[in-house]
Predicted model as a PDB file, atoms N, CA, C, CB and O in Angstrom, pLDDT in the B-factor column:
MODEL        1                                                                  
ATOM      1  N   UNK A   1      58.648  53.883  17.185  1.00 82.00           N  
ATOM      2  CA  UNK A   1      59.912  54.214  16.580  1.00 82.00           C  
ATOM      3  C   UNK A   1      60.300  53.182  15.517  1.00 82.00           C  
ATOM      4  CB  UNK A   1      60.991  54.315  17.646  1.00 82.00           C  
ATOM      5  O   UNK A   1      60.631  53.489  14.372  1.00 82.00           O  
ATOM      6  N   UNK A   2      60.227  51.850  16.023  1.00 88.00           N  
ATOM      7  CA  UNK A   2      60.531  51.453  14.791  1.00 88.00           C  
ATOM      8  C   UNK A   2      59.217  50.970  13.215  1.00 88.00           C  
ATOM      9  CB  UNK A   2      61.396  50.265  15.332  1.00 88.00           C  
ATOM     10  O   UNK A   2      59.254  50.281  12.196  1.00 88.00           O  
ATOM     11  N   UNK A   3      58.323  51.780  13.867  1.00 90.00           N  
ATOM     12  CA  UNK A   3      57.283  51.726  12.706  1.00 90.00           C  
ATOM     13  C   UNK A   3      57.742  52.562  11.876  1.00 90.00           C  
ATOM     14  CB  UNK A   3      55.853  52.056  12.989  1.00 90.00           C  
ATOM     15  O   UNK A   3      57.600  52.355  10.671  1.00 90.00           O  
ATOM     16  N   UNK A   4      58.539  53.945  12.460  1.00 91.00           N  
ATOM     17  CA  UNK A   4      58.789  55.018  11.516  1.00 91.00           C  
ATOM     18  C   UNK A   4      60.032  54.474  10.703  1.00 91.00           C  
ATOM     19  CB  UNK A   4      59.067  56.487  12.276  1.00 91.00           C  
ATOM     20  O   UNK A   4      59.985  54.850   9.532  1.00 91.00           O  
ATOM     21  N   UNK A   5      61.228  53.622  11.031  1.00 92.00           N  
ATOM     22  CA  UNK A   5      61.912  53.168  10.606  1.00 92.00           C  
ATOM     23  C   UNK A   5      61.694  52.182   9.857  1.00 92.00           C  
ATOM     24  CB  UNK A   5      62.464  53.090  11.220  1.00 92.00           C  
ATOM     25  O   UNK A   5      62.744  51.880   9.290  1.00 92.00           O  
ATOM     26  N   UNK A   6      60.802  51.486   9.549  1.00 94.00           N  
ATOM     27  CA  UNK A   6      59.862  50.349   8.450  1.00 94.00           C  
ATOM     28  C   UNK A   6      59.682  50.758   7.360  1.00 94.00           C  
ATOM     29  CB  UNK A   6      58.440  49.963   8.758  1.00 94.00           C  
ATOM     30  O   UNK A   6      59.610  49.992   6.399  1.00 94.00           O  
ATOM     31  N   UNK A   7      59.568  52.058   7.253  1.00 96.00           N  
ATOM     32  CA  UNK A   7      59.371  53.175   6.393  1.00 96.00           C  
ATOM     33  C   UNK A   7      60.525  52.801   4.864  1.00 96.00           C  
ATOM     34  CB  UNK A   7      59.818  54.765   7.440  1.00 96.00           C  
ATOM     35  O   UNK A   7      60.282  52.472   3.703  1.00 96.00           O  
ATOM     36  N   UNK A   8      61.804  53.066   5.637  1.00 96.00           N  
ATOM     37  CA  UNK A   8      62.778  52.830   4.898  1.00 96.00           C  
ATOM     38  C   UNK A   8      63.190  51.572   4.091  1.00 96.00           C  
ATOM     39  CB  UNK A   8      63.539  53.096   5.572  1.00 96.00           C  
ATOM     40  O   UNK A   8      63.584  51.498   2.927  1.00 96.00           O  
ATOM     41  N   UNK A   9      63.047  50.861   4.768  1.00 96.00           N  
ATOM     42  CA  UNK A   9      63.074  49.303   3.608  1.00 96.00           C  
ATOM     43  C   UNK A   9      61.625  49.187   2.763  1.00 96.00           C  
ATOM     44  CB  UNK A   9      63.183  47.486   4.725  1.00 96.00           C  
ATOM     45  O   UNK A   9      61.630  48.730   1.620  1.00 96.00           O  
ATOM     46  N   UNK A  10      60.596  49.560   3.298  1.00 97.00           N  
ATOM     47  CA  UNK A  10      59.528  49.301   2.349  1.00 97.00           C  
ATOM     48  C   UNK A  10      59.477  50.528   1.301  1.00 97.00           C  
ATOM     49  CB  UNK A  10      58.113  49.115   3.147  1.00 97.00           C  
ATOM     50  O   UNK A  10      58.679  50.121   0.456  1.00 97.00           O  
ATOM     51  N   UNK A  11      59.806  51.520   0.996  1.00 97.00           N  
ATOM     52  CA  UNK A  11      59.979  52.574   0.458  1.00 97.00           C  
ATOM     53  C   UNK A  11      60.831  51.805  -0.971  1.00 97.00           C  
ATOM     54  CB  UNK A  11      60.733  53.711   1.525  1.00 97.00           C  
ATOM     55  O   UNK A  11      60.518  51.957  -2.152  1.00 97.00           O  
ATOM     56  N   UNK A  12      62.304  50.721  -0.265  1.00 97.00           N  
ATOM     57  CA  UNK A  12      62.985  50.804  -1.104  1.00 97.00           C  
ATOM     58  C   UNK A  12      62.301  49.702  -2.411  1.00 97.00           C  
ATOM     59  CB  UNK A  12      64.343  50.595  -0.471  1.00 97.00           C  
ATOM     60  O   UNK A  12      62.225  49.592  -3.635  1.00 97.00           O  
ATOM     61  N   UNK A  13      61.906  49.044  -1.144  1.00 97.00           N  
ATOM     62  CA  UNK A  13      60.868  47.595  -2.235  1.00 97.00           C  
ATOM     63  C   UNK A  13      59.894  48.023  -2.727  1.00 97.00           C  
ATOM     64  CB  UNK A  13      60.118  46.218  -1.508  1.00 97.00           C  
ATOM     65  O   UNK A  13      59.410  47.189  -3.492  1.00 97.00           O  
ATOM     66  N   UNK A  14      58.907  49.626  -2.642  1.00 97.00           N  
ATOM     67  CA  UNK A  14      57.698  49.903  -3.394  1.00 97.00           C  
ATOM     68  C   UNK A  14      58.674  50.338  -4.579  1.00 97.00           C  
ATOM     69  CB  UNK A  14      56.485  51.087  -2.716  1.00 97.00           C  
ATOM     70  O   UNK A  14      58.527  49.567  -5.527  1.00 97.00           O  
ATOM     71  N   UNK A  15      59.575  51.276  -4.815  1.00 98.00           N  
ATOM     72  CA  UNK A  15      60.633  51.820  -5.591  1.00 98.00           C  
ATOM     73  C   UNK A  15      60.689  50.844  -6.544  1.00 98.00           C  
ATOM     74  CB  UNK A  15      61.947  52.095  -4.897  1.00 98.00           C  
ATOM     75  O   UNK A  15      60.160  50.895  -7.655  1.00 98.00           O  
ATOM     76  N   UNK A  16      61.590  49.614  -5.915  1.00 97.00           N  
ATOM     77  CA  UNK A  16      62.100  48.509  -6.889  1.00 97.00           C  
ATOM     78  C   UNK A  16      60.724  47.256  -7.637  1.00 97.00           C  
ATOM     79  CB  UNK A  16      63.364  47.556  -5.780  1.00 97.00           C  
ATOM     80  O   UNK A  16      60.789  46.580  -8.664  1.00 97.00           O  
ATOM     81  N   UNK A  17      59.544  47.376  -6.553  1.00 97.00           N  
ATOM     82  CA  UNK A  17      57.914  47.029  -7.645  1.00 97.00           C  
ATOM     83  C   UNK A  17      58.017  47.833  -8.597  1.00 97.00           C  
ATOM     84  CB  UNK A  17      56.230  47.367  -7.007  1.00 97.00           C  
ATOM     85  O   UNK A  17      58.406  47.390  -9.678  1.00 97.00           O  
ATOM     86  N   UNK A  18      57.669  49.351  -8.449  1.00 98.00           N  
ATOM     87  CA  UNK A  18      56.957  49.929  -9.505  1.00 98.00           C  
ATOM     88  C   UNK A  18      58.729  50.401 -10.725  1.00 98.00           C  
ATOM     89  CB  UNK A  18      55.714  51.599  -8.654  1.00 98.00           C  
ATOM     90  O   UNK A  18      58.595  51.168 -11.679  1.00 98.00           O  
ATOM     91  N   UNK A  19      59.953  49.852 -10.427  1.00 97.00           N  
ATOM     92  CA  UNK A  19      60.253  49.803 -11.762  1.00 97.00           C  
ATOM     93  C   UNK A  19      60.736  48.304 -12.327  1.00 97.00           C  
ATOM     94  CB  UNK A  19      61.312  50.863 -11.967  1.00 97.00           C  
ATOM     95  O   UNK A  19      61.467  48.001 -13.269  1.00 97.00           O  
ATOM     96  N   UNK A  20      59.997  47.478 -11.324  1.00 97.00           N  
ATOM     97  CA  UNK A  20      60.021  46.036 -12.123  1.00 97.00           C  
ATOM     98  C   UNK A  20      58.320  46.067 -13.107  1.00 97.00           C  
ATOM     99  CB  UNK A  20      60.113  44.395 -10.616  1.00 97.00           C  
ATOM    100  O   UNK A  20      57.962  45.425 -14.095  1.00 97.00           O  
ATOM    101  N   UNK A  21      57.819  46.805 -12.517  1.00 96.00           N  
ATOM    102  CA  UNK A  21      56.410  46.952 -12.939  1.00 96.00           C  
ATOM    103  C   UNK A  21      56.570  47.713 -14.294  1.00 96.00           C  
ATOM    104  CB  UNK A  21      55.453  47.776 -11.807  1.00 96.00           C  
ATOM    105  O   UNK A  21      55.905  47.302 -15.244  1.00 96.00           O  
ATOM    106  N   UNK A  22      57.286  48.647 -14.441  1.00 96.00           N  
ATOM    107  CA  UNK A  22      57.365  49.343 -15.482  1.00 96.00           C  
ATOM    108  C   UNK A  22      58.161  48.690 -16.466  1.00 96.00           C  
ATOM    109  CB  UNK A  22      57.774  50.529 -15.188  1.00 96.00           C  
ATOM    110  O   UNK A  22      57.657  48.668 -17.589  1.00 96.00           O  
ATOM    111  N   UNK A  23      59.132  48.224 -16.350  1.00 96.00           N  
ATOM    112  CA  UNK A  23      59.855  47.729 -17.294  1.00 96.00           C  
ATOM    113  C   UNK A  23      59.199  46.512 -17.671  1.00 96.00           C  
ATOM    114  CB  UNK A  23      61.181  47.587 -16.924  1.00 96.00           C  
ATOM    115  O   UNK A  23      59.600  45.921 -18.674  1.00 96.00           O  
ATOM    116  N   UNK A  24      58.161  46.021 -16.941  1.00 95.00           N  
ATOM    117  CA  UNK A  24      57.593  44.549 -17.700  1.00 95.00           C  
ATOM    118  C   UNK A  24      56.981  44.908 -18.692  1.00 95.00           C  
ATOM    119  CB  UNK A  24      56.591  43.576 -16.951  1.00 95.00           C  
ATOM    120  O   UNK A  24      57.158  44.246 -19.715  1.00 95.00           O  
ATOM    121  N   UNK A  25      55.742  46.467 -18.746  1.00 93.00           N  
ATOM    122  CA  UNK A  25      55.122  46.853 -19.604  1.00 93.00           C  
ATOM    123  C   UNK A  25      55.841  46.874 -20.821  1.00 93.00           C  
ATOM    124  CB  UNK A  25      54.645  47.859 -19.263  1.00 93.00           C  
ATOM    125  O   UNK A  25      55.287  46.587 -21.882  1.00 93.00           O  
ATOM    126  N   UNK A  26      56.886  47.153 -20.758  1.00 93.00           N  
ATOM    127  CA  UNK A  26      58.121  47.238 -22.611  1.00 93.00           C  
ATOM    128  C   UNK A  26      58.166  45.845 -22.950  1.00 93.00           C  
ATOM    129  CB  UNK A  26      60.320  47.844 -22.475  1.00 93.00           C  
ATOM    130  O   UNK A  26      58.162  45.630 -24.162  1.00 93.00           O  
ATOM    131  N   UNK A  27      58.215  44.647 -22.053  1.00 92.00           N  
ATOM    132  CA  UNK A  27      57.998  43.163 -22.655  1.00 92.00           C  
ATOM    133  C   UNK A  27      56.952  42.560 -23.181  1.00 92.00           C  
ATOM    134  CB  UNK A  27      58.196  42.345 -21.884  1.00 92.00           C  
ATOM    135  O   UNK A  27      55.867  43.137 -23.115  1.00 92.00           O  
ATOM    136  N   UNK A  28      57.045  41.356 -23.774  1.00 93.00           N  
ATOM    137  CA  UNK A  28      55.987  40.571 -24.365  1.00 93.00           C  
ATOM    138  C   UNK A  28      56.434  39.387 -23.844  1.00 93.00           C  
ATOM    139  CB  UNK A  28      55.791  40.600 -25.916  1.00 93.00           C  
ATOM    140  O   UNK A  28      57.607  39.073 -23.639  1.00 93.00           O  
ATOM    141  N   UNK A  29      55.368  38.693 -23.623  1.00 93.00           N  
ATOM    142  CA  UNK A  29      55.104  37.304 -23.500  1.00 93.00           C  
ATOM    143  C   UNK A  29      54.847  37.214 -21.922  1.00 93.00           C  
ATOM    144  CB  UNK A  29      56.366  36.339 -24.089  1.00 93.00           C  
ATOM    145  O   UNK A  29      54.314  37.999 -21.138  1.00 93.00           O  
ATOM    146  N   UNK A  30      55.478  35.852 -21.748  1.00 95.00           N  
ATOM    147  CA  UNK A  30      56.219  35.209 -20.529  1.00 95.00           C  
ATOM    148  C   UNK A  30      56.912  36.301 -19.581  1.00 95.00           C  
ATOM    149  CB  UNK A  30      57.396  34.170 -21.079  1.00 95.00           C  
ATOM    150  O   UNK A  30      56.652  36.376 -18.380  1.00 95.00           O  
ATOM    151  N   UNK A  31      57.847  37.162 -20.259  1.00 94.00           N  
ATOM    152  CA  UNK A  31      58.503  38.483 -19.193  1.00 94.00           C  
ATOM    153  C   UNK A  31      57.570  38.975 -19.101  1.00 94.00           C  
ATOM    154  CB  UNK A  31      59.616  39.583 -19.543  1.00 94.00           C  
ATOM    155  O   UNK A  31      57.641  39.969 -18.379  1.00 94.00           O  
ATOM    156  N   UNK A  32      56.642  38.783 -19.492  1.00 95.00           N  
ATOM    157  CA  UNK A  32      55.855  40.710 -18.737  1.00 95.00           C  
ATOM    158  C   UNK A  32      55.069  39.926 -17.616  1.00 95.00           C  
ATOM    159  CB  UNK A  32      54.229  42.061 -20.157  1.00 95.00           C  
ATOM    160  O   UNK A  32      54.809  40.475 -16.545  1.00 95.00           O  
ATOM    161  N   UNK A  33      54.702  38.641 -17.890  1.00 95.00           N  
ATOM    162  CA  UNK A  33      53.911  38.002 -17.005  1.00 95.00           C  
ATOM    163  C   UNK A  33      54.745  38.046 -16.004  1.00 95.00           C  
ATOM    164  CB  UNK A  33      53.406  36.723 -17.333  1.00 95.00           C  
ATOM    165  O   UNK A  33      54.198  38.552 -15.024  1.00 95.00           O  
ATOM    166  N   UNK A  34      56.006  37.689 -15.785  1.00 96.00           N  
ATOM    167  CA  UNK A  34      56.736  37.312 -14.689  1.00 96.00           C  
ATOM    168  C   UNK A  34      57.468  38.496 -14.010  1.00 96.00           C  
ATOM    169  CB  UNK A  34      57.660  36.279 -15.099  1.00 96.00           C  
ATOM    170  O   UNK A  34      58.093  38.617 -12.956  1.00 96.00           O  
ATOM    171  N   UNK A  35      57.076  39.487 -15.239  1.00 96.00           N  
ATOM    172  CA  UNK A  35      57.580  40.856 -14.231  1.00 96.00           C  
ATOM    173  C   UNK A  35      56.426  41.436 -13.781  1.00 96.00           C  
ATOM    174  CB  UNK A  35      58.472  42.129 -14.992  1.00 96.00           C  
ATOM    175  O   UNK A  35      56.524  42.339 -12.950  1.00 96.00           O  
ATOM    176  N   UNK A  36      55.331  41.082 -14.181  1.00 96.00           N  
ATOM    177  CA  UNK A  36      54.048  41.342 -13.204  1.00 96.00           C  
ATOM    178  C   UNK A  36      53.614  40.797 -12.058  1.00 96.00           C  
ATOM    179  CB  UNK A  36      53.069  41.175 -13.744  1.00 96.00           C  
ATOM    180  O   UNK A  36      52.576  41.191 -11.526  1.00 96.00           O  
ATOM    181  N   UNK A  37      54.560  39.573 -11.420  1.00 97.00           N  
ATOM    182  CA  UNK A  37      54.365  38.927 -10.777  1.00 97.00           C  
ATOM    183  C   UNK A  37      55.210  39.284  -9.859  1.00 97.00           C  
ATOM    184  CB  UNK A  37      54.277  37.947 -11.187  1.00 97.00           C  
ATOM    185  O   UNK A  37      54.895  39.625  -8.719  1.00 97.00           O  
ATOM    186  N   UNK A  38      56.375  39.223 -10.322  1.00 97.00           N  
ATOM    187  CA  UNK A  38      57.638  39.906  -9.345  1.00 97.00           C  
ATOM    188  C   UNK A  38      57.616  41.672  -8.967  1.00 97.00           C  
ATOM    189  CB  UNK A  38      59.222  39.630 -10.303  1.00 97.00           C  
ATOM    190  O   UNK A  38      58.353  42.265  -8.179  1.00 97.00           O  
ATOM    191  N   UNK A  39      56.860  42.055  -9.552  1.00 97.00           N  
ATOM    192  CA  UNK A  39      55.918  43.481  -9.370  1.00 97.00           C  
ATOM    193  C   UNK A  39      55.561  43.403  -7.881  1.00 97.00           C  
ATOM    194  CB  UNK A  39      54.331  43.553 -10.412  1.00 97.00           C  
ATOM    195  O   UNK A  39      56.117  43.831  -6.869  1.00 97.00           O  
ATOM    196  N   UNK A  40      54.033  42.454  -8.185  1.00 97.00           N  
ATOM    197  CA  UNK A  40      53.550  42.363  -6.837  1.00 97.00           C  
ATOM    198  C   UNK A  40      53.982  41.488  -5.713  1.00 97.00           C  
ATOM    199  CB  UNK A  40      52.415  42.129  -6.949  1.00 97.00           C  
ATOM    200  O   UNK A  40      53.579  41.606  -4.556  1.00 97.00           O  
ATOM    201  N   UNK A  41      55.024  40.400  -6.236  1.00 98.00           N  
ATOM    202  CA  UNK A  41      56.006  40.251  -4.872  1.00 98.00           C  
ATOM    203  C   UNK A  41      56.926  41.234  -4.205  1.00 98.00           C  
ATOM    204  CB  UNK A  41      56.906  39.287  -5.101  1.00 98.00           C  
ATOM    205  O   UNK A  41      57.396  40.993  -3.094  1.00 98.00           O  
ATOM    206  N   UNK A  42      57.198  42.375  -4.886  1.00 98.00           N  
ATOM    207  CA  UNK A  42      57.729  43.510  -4.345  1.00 98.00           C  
ATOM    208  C   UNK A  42      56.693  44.098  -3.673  1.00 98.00           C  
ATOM    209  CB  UNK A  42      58.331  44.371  -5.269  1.00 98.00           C  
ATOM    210  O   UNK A  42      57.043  44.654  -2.631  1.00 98.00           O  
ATOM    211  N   UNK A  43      55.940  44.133  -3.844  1.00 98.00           N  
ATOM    212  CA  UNK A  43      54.760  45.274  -3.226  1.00 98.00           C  
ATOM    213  C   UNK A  43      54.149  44.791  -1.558  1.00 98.00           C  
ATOM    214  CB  UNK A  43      53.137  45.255  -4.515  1.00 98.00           C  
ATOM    215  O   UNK A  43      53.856  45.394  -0.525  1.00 98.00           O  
ATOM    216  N   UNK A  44      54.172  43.374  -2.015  1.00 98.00           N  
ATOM    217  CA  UNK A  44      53.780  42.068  -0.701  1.00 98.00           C  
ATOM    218  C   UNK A  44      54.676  42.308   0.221  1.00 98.00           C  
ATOM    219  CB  UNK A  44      53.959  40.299  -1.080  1.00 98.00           C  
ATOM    220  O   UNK A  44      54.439  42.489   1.416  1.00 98.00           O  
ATOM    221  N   UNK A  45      56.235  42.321  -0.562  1.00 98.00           N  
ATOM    222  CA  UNK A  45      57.292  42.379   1.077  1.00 98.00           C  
ATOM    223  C   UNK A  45      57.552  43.829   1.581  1.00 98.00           C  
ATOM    224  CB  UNK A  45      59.120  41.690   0.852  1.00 98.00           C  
ATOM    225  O   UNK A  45      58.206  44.076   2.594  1.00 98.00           O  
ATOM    226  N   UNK A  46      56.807  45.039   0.539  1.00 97.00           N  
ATOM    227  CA  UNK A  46      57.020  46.235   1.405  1.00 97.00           C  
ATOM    228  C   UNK A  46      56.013  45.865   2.368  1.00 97.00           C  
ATOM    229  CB  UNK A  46      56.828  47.743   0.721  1.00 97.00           C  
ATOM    230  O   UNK A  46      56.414  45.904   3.531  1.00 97.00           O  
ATOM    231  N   UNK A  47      54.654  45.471   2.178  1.00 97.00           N  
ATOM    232  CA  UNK A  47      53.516  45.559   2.843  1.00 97.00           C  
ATOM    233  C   UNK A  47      54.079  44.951   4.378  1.00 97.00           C  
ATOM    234  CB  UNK A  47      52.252  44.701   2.016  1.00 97.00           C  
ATOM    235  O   UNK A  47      53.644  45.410   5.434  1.00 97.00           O  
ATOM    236  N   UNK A  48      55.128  43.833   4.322  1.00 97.00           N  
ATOM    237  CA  UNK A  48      55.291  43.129   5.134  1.00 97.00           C  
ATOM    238  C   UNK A  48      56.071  43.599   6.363  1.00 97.00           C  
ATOM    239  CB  UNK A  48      55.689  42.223   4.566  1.00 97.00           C  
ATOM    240  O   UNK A  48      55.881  43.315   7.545  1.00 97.00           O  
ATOM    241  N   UNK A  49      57.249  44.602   5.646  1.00 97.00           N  
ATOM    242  CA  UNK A  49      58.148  45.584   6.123  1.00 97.00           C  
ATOM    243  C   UNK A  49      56.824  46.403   7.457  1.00 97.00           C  
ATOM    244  CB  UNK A  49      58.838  46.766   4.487  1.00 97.00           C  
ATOM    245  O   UNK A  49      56.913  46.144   8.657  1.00 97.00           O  
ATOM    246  N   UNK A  50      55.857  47.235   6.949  1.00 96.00           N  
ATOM    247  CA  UNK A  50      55.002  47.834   7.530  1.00 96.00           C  
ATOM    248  C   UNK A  50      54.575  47.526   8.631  1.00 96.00           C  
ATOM    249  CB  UNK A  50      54.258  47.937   6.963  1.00 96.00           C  
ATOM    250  O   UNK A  50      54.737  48.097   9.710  1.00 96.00           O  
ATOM    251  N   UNK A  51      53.752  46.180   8.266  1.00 97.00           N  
ATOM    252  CA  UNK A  51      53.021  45.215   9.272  1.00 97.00           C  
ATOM    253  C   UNK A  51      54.002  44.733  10.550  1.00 97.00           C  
ATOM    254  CB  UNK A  51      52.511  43.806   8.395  1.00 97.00           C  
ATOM    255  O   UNK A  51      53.569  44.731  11.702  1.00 97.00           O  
ATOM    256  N   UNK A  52      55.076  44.415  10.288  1.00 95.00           N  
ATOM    257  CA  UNK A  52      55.850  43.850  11.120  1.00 95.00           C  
ATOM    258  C   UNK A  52      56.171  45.125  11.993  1.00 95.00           C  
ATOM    259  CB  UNK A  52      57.022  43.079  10.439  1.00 95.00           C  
ATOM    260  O   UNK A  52      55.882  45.120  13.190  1.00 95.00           O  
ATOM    261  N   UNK A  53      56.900  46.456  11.269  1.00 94.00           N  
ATOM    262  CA  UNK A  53      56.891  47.752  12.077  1.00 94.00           C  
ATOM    263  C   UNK A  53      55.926  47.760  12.890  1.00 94.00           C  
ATOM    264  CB  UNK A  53      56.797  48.934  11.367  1.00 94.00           C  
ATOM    265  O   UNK A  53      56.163  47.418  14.049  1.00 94.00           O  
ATOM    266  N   UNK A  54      54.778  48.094  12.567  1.00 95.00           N  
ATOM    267  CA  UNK A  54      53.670  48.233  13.398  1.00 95.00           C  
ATOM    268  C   UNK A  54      53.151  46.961  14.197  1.00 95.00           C  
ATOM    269  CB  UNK A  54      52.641  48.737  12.575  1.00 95.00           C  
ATOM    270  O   UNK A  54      52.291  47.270  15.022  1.00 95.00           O  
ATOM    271  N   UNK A  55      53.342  46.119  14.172  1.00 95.00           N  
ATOM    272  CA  UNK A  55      53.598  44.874  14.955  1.00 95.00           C  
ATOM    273  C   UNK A  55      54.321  44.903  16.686  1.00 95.00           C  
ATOM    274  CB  UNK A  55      54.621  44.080  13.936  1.00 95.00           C  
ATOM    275  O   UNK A  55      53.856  44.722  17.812  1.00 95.00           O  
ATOM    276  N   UNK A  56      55.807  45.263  16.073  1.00 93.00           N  
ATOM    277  CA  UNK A  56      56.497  45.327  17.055  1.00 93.00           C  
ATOM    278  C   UNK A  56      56.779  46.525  18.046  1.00 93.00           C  
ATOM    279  CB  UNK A  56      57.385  44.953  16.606  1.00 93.00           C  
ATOM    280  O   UNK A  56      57.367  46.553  19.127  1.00 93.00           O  
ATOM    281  N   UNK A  57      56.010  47.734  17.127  1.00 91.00           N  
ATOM    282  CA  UNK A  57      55.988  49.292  18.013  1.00 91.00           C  
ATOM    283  C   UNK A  57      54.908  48.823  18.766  1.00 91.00           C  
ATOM    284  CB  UNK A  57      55.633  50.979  17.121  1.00 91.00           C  
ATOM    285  O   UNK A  57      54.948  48.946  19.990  1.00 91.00           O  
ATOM    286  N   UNK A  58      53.786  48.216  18.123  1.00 92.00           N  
ATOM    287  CA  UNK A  58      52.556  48.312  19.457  1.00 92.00           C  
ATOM    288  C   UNK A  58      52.665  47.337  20.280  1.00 92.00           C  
ATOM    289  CB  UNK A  58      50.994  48.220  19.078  1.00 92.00           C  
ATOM    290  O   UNK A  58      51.955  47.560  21.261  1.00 92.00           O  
ATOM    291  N   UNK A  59      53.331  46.152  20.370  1.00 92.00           N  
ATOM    292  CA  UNK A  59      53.225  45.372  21.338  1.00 92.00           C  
ATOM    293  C   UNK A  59      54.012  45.687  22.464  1.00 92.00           C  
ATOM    294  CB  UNK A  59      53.430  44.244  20.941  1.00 92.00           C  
ATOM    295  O   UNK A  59      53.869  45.323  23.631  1.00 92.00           O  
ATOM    296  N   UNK A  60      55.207  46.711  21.743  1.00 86.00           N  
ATOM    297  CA  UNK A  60      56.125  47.006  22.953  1.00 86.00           C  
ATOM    298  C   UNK A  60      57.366  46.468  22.763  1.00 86.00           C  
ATOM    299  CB  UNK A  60      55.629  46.488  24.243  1.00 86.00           C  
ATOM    300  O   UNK A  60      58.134  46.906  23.619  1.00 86.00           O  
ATOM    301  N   UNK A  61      58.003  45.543  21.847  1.00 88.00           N  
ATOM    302  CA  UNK A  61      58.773  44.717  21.564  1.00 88.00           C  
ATOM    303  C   UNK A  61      59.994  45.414  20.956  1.00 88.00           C  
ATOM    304  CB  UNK A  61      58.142  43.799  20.831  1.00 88.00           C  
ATOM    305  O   UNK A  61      61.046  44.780  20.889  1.00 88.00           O  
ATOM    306  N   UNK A  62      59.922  46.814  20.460  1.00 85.00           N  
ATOM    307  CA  UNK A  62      60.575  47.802  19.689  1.00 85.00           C  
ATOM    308  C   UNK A  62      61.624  47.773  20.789  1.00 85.00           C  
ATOM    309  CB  UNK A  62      59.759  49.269  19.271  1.00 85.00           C  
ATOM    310  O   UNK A  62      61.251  48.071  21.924  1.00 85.00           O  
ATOM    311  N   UNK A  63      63.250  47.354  20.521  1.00 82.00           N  
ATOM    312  CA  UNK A  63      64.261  47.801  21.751  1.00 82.00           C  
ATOM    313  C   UNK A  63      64.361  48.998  20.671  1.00 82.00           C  
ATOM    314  CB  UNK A  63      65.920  46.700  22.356  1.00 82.00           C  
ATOM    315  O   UNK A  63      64.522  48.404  19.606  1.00 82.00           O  
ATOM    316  N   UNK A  64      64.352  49.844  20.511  1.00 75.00           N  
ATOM    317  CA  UNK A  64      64.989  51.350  19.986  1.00 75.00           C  
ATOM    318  C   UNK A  64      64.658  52.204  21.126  1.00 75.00           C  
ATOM    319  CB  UNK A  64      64.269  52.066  18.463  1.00 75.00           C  
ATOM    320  O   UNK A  64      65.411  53.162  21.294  1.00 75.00           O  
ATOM    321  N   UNK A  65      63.488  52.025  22.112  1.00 64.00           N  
ATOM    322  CA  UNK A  65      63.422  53.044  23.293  1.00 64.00           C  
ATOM    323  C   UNK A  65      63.559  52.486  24.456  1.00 64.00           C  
ATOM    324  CB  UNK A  65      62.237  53.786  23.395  1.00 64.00           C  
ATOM    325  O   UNK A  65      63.381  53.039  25.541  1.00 64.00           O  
ATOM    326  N   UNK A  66      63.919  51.230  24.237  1.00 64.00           N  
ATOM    327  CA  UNK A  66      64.993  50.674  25.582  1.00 64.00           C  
ATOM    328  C   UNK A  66      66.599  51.661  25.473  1.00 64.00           C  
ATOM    329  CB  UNK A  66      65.474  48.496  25.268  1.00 64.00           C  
ATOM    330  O   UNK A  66      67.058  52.419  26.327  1.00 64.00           O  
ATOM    331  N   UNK A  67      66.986  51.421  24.555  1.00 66.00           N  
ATOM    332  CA  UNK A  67      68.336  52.087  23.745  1.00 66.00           C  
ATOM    333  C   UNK A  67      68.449  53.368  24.170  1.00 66.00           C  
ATOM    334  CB  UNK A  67      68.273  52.159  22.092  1.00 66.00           C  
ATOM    335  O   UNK A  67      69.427  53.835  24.752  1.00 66.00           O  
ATOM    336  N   UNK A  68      67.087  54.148  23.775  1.00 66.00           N  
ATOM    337  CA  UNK A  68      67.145  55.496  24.222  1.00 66.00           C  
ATOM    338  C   UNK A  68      67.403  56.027  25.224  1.00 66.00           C  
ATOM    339  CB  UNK A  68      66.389  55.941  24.120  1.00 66.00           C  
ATOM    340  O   UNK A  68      68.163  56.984  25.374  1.00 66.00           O  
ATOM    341  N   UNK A  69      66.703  55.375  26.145  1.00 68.00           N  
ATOM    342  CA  UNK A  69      66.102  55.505  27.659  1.00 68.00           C  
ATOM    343  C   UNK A  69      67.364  55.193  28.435  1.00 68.00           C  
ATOM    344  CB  UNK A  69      64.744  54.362  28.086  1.00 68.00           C  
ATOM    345  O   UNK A  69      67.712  55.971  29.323  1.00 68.00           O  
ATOM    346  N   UNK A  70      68.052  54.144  28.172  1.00 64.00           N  
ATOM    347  CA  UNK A  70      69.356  53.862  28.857  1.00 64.00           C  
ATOM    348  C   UNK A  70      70.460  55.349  28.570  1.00 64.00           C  
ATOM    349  CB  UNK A  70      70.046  52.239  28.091  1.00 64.00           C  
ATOM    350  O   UNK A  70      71.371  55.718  29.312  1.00 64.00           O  
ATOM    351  N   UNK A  71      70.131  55.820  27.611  1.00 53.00           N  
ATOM    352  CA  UNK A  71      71.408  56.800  27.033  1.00 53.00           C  
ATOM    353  C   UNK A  71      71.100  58.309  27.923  1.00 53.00           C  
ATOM    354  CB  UNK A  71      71.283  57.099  24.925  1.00 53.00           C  
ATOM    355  O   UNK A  71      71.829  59.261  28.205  1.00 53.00           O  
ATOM    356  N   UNK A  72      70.043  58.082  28.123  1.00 51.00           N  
ATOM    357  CA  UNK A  72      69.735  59.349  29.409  1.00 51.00           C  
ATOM    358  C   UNK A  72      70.053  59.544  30.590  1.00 51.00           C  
ATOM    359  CB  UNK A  72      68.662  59.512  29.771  1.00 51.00           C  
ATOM    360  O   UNK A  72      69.651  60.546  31.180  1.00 51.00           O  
TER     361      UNK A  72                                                      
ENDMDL                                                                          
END                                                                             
């Protein structure tokens, strides 16, 4: 459950890479370098969003179906 919910913050940071990514392409110099960089630091912390989801659904660590389970 909360892998599927990981979804949502990394979604928003691939979003906000690929239009830091795009808008670097319209620069020259130094900006495009540094919006190519801050590109793929966006892309790194969706990746991270993921990993950690899937981290904490498989170990068991996810309280979202403790939460559930009590509400039954």
């Amino acid at each position: 459950m909360c892998f599927f919910f990981s979804f949502l913050p990394a979604t928003i940071w691939l979003v906000i890479g690929y239009f830091v990514l795009f808008s670097s392409t319209k620069a020259a110099g130094s900006v495009r370098t540094f919006g190519r960089g801050l590109a793929i630091w966006a892309f790194v912390i969706s990746g991270c969003f993921l990993l950690a989801g899937a981290y904490v659904t498989l170990t068991g660590l996810c309280s979202m179906g403790a939460i559930m389970n009590c509400a039954s």
